[in-house]
KELORO-641026 format. One record per residue: residue in one letter; x, y, z of N, C-alpha, C, O in turn. Coordinates in nm, 3 decimals. Layout:
BEGIN
[atom A,[X,Y,Z],[X,Y,Z],[X,Y,Z],[X,Y,Z]]
...
END
This chain:
BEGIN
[atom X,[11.493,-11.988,7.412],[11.604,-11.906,7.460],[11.619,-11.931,7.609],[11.531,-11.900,7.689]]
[atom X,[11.727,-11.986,7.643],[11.737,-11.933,7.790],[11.738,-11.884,7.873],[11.724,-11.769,7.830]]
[atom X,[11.745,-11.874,7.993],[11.734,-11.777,8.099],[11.891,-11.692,8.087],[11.911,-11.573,8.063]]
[atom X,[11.988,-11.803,8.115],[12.126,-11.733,8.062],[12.139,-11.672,7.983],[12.242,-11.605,7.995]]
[atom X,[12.050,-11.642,7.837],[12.082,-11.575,7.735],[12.018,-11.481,7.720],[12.039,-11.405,7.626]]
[atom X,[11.947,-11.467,7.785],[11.842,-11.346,7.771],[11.889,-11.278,7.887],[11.832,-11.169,7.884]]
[atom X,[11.972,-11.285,8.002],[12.016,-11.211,8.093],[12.197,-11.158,8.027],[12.267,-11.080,8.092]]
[atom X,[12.242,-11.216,7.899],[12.363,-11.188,7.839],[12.373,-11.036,7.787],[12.285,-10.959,7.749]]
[atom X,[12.461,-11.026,7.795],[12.448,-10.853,7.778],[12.495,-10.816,7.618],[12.580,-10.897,7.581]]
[atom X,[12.470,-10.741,7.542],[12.440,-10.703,7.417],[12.580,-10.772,7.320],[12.583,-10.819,7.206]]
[atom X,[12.716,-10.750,7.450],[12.854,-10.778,7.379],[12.854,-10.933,7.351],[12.892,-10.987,7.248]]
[atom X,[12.794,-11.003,7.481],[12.809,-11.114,7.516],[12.730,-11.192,7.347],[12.787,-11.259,7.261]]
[atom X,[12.600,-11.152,7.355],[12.507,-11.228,7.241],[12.567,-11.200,7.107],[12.536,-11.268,7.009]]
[atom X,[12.704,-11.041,7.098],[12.754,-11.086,6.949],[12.840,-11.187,6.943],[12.835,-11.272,6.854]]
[atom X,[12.917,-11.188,7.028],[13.041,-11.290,7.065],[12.985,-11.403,7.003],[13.045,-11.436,6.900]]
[atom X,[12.875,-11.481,7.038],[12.809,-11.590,7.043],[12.769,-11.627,6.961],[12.766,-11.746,6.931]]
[atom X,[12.695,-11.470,6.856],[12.639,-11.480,6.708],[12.769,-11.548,6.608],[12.772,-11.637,6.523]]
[atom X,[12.873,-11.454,6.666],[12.980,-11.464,6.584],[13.056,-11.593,6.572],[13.136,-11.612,6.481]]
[atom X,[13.025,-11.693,6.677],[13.090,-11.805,6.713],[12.979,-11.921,6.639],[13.001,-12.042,6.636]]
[atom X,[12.852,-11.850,6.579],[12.747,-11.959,6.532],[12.616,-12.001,6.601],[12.538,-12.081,6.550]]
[atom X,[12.599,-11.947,6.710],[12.479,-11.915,6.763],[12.376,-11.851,6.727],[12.348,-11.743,6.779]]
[atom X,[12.305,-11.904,6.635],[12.168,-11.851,6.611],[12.051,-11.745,6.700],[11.988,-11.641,6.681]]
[atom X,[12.074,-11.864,6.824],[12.005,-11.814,6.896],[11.962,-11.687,6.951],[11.853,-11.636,6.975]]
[atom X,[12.122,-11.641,6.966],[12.212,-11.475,7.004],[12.127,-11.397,6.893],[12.065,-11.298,6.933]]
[atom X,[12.119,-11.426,6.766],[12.101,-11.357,6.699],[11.919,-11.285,6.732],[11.878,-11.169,6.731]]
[atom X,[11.869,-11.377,6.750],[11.707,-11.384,6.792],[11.685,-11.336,6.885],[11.575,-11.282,6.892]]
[atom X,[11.758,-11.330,6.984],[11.741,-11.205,7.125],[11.810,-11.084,7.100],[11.778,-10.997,7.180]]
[atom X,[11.906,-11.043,7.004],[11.921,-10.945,6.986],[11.864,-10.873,6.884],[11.880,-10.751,6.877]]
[atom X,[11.793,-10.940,6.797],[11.715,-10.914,6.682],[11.564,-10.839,6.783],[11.530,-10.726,6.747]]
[atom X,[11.481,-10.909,6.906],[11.407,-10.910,6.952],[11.442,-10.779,7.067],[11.357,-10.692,7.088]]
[atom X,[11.565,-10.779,7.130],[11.616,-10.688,7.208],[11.588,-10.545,7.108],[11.486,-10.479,7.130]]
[atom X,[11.667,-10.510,7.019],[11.678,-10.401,6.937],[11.646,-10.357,6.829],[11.664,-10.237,6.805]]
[atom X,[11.586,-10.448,6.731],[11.527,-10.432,6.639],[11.381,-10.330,6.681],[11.374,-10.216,6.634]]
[atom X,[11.298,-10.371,6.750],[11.199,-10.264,6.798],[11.229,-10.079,6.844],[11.163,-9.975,6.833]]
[atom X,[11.331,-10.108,6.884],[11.418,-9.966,6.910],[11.462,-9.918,6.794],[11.455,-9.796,6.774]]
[atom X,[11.521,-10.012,6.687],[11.584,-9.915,6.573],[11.434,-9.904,6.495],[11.427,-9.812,6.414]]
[atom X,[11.323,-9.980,6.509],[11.240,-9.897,6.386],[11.165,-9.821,6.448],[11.070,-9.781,6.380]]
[atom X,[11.173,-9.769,6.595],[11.115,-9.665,6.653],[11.187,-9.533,6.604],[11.144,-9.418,6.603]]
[atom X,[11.317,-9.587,6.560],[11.382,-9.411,6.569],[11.359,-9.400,6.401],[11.329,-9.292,6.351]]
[atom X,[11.375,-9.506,6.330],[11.358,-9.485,6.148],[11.219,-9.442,6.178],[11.200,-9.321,6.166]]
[atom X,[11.130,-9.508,6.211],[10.989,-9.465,6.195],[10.951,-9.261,6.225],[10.870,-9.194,6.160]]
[atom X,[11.049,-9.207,6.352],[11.041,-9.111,6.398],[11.091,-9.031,6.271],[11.030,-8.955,6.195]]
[atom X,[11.199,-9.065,6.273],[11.276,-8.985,6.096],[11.246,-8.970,5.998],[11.242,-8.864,5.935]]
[atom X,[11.216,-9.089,5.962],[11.152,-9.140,5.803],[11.045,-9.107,5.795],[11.024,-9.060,5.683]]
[atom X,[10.923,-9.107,5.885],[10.806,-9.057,5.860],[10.693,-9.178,5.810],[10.571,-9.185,5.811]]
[atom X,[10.773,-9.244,5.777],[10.715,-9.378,5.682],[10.749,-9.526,5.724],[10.864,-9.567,5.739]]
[atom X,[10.634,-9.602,5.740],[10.677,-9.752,5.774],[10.778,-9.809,5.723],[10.878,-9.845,5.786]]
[atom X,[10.753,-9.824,5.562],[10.794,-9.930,5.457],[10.930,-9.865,5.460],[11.019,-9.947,5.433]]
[atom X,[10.982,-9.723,5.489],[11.133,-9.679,5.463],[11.212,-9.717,5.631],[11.332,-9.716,5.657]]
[atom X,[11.099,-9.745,5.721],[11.184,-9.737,5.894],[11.194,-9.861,5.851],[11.308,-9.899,5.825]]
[atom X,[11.078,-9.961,5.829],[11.119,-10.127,5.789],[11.248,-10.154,5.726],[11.340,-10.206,5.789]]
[atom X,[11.260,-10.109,5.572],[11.374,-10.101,5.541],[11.510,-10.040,5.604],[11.620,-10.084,5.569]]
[atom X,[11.501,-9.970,5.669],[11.631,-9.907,5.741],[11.656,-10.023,5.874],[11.770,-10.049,5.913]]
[atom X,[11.530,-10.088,5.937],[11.520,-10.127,6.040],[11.623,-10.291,6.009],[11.705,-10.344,6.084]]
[atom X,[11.586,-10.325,5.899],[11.641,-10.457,5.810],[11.781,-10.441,5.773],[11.852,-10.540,5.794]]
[atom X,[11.834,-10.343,5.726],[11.926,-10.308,5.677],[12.050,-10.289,5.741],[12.165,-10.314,5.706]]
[atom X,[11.988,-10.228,5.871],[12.066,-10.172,6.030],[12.116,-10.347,6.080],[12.227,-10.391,6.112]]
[atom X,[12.008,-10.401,6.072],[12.018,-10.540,6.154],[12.112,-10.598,6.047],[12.213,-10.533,6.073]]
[atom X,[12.139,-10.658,5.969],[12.215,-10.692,5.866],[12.331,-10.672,5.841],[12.410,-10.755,5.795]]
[atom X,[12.360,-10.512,5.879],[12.513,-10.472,5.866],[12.570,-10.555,6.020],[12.666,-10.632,6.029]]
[atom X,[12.492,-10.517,6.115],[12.543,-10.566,6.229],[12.526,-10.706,6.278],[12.541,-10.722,6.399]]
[atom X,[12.490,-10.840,6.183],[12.503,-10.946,6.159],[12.663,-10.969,6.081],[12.747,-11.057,6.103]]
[atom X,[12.667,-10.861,5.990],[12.767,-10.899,5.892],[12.891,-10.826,5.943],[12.988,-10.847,5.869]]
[atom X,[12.920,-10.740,6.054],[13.037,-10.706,6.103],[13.021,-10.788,6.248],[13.081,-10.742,6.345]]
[atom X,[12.946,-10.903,6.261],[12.948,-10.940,6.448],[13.130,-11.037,6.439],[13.206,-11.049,6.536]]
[atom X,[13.152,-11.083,6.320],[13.283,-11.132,6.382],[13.371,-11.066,6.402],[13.451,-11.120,6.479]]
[atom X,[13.420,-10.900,6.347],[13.471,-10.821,6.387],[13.444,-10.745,6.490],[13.494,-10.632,6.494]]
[atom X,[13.349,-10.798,6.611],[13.293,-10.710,6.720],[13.371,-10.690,6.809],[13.385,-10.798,6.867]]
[atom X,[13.432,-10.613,6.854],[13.524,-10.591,7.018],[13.503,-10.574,7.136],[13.566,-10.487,7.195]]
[atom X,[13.397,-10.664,7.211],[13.358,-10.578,7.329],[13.412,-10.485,7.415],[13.527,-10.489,7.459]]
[atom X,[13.343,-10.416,7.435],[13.424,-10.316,7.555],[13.420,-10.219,7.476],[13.353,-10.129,7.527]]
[atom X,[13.478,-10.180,7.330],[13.513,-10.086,7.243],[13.364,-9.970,7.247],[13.385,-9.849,7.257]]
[atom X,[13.257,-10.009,7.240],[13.123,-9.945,7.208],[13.034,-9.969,7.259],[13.072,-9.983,7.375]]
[atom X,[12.896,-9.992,7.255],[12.725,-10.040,7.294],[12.679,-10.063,7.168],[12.655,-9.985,7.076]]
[atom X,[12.666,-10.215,7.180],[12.637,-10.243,7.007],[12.501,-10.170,6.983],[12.456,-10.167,6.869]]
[atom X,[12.427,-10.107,7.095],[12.268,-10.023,7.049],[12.316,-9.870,6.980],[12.271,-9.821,6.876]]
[atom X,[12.448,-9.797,7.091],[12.492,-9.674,7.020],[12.518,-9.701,6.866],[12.463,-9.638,6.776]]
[atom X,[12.645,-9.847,6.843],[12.651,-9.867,6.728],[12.525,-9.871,6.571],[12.528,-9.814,6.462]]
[atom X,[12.433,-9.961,6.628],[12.357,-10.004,6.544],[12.233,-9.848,6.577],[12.162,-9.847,6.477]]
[atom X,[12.189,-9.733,6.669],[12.159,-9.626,6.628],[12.232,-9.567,6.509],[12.174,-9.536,6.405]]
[atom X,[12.374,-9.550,6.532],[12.409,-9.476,6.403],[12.422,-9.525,6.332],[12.432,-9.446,6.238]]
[atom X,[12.437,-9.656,6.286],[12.387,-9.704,6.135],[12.288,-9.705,6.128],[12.265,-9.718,6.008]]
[atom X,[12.190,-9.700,6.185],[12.016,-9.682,6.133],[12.013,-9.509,6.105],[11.952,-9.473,6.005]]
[atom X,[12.063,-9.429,6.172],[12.047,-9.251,6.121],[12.121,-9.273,6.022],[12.054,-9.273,5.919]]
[atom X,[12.260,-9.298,6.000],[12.321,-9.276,5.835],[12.251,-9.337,5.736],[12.255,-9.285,5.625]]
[atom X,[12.167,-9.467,5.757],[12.096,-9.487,5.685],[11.946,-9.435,5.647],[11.881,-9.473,5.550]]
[atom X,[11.907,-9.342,5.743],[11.803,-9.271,5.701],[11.850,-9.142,5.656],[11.776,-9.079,5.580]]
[atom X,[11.974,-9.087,5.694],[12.036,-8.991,5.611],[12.029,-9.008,5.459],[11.966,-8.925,5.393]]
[atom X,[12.085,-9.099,5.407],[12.136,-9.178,5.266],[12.008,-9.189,5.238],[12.012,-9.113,5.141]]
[atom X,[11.860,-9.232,5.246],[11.770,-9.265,5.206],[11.686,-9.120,5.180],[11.624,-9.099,5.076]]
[atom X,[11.694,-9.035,5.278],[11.692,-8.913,5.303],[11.721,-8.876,5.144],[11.642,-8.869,5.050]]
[atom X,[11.823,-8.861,5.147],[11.928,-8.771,5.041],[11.893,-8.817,4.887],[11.905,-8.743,4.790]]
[atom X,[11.844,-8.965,4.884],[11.844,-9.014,4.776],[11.658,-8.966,4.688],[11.623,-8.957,4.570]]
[atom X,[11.585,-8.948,4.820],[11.436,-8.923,4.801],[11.370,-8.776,4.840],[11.252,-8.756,4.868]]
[atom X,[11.488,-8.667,4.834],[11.424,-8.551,4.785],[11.313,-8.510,4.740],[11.254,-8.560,4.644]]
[atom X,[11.264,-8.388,4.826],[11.129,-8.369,4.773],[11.011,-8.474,4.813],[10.915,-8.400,4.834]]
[atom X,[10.974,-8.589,4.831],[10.890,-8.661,4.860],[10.871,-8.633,5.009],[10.935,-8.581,5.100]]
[atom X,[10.753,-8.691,4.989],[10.636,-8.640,5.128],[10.593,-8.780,5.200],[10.563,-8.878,5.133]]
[atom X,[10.592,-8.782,5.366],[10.555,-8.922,5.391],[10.394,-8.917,5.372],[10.335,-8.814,5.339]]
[atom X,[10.345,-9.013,5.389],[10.242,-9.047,5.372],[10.134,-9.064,5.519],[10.070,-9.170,5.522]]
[atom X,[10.115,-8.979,5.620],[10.146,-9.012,5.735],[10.009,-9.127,5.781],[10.020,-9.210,5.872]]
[atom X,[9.913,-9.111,5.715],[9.761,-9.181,5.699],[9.799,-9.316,5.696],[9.759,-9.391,5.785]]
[atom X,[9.896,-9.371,5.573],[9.906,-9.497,5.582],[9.988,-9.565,5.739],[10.001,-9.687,5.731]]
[atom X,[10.017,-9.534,5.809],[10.036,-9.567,5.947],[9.966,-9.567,6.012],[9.933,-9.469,6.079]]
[atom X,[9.890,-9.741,6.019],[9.809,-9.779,6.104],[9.889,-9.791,6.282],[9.988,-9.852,6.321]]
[atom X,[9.770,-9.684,6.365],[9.798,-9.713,6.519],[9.800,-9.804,6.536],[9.791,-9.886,6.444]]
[atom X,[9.814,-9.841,6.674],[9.828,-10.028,6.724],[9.677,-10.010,6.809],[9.638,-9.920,6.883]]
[atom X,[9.612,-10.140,6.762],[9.547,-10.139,6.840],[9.547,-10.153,7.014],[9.638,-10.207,7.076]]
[atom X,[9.413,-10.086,7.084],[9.465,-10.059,7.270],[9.271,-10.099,7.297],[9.171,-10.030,7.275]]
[atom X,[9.289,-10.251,7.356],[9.179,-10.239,7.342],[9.178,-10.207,7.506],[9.104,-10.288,7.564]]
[atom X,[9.226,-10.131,7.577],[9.184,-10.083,7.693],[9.157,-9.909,7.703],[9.157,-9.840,7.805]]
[atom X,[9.135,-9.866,7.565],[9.148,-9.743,7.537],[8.959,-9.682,7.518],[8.898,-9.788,7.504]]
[atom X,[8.904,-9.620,7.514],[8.804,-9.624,7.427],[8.829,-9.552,7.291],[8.939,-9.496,7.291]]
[atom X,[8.755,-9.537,7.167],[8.745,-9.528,7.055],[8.785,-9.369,7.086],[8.902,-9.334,7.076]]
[atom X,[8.702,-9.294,7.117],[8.728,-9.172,7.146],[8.889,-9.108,7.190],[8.954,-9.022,7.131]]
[atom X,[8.923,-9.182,7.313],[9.073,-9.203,7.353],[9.130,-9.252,7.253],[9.196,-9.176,7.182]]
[atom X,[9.125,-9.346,7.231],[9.232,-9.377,7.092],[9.193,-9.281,6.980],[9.256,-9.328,6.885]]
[atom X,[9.139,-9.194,6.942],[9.105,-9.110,6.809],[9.213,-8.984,6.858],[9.288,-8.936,6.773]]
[atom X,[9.216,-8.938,6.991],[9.269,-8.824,7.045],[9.403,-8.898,7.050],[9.488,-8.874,6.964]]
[atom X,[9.416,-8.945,7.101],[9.560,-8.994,7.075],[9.631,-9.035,6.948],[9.750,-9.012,6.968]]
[atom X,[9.618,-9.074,6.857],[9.643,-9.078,6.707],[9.626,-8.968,6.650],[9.669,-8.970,6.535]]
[atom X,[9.565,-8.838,6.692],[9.538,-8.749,6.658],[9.678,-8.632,6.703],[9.715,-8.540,6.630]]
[atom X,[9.732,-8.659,6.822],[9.817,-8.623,6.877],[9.958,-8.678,6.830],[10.059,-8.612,6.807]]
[atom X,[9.941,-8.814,6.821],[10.061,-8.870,6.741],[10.088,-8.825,6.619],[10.195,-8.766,6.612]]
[atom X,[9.990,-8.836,6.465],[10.010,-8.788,6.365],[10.064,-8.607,6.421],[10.174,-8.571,6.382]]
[atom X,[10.004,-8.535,6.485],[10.029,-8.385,6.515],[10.174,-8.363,6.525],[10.249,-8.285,6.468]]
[atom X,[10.201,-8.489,6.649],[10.351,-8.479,6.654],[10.447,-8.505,6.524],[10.537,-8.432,6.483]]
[atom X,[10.413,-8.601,6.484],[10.461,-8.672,6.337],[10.484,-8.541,6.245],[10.584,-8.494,6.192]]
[atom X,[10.353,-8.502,6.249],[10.368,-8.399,6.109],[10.496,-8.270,6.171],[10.591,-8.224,6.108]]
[atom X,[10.456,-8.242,6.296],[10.600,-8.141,6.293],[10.718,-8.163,6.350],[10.807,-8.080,6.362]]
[atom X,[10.720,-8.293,6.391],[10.900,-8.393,6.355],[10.918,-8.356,6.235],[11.032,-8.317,6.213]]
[atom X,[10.823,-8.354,6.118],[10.894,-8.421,6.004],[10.910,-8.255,5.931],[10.953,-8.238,5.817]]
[atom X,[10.872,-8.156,6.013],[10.864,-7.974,5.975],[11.005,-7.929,6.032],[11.035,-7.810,6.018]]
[atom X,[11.109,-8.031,6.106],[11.162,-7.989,6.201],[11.324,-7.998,6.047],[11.307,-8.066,5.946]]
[atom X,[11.466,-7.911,6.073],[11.553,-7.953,5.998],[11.587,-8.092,6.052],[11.547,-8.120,6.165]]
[atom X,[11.669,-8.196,5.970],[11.692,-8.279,5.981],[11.769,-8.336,6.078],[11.747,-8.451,6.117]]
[atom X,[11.865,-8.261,6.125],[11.931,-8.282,6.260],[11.862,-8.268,6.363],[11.829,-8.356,6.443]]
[atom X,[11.830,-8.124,6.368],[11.740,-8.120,6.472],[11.639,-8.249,6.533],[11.637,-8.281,6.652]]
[atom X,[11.537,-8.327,6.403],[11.483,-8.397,6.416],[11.530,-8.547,6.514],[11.481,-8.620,6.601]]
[atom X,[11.688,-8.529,6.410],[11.735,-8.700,6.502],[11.754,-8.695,6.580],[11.729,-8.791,6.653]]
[atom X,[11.837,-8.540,6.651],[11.842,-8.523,6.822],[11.712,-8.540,6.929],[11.698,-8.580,7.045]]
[atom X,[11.631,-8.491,6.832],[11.456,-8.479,6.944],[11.431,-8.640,6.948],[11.418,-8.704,7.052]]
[atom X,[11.427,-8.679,6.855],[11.370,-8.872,6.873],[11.463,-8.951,6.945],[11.433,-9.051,7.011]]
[atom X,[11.575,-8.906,6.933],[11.704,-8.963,7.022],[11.665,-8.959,7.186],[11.623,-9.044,7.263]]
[atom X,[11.701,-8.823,7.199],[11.697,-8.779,7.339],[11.530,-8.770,7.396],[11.528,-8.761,7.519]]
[atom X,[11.408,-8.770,7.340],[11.305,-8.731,7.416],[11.191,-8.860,7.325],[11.080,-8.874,7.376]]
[atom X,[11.213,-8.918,7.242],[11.153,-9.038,7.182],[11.237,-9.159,7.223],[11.189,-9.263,7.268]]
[atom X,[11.325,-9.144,7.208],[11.420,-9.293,7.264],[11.491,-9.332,7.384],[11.528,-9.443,7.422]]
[atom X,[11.510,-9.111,7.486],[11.530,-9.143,7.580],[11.707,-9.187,7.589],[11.754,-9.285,7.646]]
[atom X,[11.785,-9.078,7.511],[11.868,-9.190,7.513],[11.955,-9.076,7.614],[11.877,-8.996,7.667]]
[atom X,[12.073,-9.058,7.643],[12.134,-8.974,7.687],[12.219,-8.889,7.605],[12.273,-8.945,7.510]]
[atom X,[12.244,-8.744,7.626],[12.316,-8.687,7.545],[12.457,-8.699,7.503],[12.504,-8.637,7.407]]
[atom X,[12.525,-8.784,7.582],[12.654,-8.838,7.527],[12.633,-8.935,7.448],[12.700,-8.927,7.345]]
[atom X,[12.557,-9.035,7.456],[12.497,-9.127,7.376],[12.460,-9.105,7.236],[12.501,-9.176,7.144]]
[atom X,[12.358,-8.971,7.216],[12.320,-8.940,7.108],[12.458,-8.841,7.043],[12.478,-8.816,6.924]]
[atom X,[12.559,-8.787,7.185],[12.615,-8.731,7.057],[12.739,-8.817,6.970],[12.770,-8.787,6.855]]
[atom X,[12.809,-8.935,7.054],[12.832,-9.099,6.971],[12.777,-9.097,6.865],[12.841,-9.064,6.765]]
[atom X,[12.650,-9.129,6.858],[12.551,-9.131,6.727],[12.561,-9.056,6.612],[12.594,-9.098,6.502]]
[atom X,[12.526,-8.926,6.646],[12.552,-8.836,6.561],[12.683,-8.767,6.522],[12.689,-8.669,6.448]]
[atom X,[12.815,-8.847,6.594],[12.917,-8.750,6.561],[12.955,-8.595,6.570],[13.027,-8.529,6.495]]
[atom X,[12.890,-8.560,6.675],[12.909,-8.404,6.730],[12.945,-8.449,6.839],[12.972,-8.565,6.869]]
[atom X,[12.948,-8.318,6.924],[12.998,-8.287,7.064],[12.860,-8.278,7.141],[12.768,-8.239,7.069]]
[atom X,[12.827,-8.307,7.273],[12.705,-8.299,7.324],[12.684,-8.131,7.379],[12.608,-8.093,7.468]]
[atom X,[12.752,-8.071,7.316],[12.672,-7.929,7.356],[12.630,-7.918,7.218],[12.534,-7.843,7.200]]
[atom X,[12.679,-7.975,7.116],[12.590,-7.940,6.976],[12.432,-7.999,6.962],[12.337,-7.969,6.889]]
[atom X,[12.457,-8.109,7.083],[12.298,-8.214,7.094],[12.241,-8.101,7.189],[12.147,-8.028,7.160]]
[atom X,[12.289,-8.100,7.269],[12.195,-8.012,7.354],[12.154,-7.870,7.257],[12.035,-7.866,7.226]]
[atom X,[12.221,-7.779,7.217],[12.159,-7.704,7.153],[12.094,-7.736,7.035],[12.042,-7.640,6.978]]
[atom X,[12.077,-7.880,6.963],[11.989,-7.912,6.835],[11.873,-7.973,6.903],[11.771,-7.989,6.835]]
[atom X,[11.872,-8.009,7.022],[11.733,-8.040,7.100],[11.672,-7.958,7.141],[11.550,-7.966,7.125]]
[atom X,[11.724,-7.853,7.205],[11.658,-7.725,7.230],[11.627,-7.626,7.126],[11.571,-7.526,7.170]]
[atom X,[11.638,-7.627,7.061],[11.619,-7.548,6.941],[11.498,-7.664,6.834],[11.418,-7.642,6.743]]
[atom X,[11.544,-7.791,6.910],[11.391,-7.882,6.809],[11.291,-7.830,6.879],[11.199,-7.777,6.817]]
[atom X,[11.288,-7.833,6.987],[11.196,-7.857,7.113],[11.110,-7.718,7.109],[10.990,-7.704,7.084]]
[atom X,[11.198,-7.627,7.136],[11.083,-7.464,7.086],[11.048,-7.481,6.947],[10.937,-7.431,6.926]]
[atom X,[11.101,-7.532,6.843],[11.024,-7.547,6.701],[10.882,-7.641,6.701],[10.787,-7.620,6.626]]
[atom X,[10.890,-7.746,6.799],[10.796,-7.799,6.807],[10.668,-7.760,6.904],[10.547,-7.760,6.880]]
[atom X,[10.718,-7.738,6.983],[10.619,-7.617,7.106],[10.517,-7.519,6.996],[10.395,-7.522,6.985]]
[atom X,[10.631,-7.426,6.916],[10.577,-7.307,6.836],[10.480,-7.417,6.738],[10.361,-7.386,6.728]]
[atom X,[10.507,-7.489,6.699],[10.457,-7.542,6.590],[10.290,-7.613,6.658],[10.178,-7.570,6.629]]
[atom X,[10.315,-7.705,6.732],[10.212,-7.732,6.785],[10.128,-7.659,6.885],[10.040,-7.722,6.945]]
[atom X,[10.147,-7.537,6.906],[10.125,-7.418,7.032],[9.952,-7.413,7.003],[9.871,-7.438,7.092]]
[atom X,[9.911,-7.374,6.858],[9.785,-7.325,6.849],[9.692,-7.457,6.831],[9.570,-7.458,6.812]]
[atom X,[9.775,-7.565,6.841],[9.644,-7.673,6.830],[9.591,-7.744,6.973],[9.509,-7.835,6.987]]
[atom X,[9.680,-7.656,7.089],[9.660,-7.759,7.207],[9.529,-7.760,7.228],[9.514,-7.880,7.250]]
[atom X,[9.399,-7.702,7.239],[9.261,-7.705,7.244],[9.215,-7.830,7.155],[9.135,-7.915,7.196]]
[atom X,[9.264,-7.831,7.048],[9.188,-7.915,6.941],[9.253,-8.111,6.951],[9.195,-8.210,6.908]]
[atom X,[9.396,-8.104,7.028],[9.472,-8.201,7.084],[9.423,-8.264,7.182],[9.453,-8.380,7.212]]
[atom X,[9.317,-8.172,7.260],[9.256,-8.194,7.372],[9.336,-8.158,7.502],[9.300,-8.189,7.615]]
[atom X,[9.441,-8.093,7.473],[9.549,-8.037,7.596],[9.448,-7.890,7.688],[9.425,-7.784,7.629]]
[atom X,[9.418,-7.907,7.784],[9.370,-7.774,7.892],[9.465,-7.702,7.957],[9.544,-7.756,8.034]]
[atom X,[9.465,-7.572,7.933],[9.530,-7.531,8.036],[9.482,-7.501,8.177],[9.433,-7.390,8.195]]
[atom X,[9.489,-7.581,8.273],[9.439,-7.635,8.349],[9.477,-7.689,8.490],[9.394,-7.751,8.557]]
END
C-alpha cells in the first residue's frame, strides 16, 4: 500500500474500490473493519455473531461502493449503521438466547502480569455482562458514544433519532450500568480512594 493511499481519506479509497482498485479495498477493510467488530462484539455479546455482522457490514459496503457519493456521508457513520441494523435483525431473529461470554478469549498483554490481566478480564466480562442487562438501545448508544467514542450527532446518524434522544439513552445506560456494577467495585478491584 502506499504512502498516498493510506493518507486517502475514507471517500477517496471508495472511489478507487469502485474504479477496480483492490488495494482501496484492503486499507479500508484494515481502516474499519476493526471498529465495526468492536461495536458488534459490544452488542452481540458474541464473537462468531460480531464476526458475522463484521463480514456482512463490509460486503454490503463493497457492493454499494459504485453507488458511493462523496461528500453525501462518512462511509464509517454509514457502515456503523449497517453493522447496528444488522445486529438489530440478528437480534430479533435469536430471541431468548444467551451469549456465551467465557468463550471470548482476552488478547493476550504480555506486558501485563497474570494477576493484572485476570482483574482486567474480570472487569471486562463485568462490563460485558451488564451491556448485555442494558435495553437494547440504550446499549448501542453506550458502545457508540463511550466504547467507540463517537460523537453524539454521529451516533444519532446511526441510530436514526435526534441527539437529545442519544443523549438521554446514554444517560439513562450509564446510571443502569453504575447501579448495576455499583456493589462489585471492591471485588473489580476499584478503591474508593
Amino acid at each position: 500500500m502506499s504512502a498516498a493511499a493510506e493518507e486517502a481519506s475514507d471517500d477517496a479509497l471508495m472511489v478507487l474500490y469502485a474504479n477496480g482498485d483492490g488495494r482501496a479495498a484492503a486499507e479500508l477493510t484494515a481502516r474499519l473493519g476493526p471498529r465495526v467488530f468492536g461495536v458488534a462484539m459490544r452488542v452481540m455479546g458474541n464473537r462468531t455473531d460480531a464476526e458475522d455482522v463484521t463480514q456482512e457490514a463490509m460486503l454490503r459496503l463493497w457492493k454499494m461502493a459504485p453507488q458511493w457519493r462523496p461528500g453525501e456521508a462518512q462511509v464509517s457513520t454509514w457502515l456503523y449503521r449497517v453493522a447496528m441494523n444488522l445486529c438489530i435483525d440478528r437480534k430479533r431473529r435469536a430471541r431468548g438466547g444467551h451469549a456465551d461470554l467465557d468463550a471470548v478469549p482476552e488478547p493476550p498483554d504480555p506486558g501485563r502480569s497474570a494477576a493484572e490481566q485476570m482483574q482486567d478480564g474480570a472487569r471486562q466480562d463485568a462490563l460485558q455482562a451488564a451491556l448485555m442487562q442494558l435495553p437494547e438501545r440504550q446499549r448501542q448508544a453506550v458502545v457508540l458514544r463511550h466504547l467507540e467514542e463517537l460523537s453524539n450527532p454521529e451516533i444519532a446518524g446511526i441510530m436514526d433519532i435526534s441527539v437529545e434522544a442519544v443523549e438521554s439513552l446514554t444517560a439513562r445506560g450509564k446510571r443502569a450500568l453504575a447501579a448495576a456494577l455499583a456493589g462489585r467495585r471492591e471485588e473489580l478491584g476499584y478503591s474508593d480512594g
